[in-house]
N, C-alpha and C positions, 0 to 999 in steps of 0.2 A: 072578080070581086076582090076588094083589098080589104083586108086584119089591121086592126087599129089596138094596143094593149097599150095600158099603162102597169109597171112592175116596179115593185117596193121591196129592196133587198137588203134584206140583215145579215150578218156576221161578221167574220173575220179576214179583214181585206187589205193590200196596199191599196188605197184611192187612187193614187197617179197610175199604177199598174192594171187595175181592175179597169179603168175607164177608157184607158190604151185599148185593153181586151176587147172591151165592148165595140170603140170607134174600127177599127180592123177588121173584127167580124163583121161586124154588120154595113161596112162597106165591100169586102168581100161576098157576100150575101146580096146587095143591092137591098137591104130594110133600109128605111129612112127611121130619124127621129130626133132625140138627145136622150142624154144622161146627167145628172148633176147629185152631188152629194147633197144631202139635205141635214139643217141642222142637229138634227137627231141623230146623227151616226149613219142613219140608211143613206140606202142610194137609189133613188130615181130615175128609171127607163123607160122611156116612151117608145115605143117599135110600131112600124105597120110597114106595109107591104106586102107582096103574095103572101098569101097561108102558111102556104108551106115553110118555107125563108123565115115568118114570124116563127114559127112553131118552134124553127132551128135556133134563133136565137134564143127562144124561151130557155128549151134544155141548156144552150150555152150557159146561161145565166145560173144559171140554178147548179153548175158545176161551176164554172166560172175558170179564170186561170189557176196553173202551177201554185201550191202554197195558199189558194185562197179557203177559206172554210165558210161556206154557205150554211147558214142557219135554216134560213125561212124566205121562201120567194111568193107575195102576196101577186095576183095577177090580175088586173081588172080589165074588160072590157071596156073600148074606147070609142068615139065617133074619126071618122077618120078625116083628119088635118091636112092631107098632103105638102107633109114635109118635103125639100126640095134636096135633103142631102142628112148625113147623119153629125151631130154637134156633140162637144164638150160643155155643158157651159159653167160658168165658173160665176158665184156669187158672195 
């Protein structure tokens, strides 16, 4: 069975660094998904993959990298997409 979440992240972050973070884990992990900043400031994570692997990147997120200050990591429950690979994407 595969873990579909989508995660909405507040604080205090490099973008370009934080997103690095995210594409590296979580291809080291084998999660699929994206991430993209959104006009608000936050940042949007889509994740799925095994449980487990999801669950790993959850806690990653919610620490995030070196220097980042995580405020608030919203986590919603998703259908799952079967993403083919993990993405940046830039809008």
């Amino acid at each position: 069975m595969k873990k579909s979440v989508r995660l909405y992240i507040e604080g205090t972050i490099q973008d370009v660094f934080f997103r690095a973070f995210l594409k590296e884990n979580a291809e080291k992990l084998d999660v699929r998904g994206f991430t993209r900043k959104l006009d608000d400031g936050r940042v949007e994570v889509f994740l799925e993959g095994d449980p487990e692997k999801v669950n790993k990147m959850i806690e990653l997120c919610k620490s995030g990298p070196k220097y980042a200050q995580i405020r608030k990591v919203d986590v919603i429950l998703e259908k799952f997409q079967d993403f083919k690979g993990f993405k940046v994407l830039h809008f």
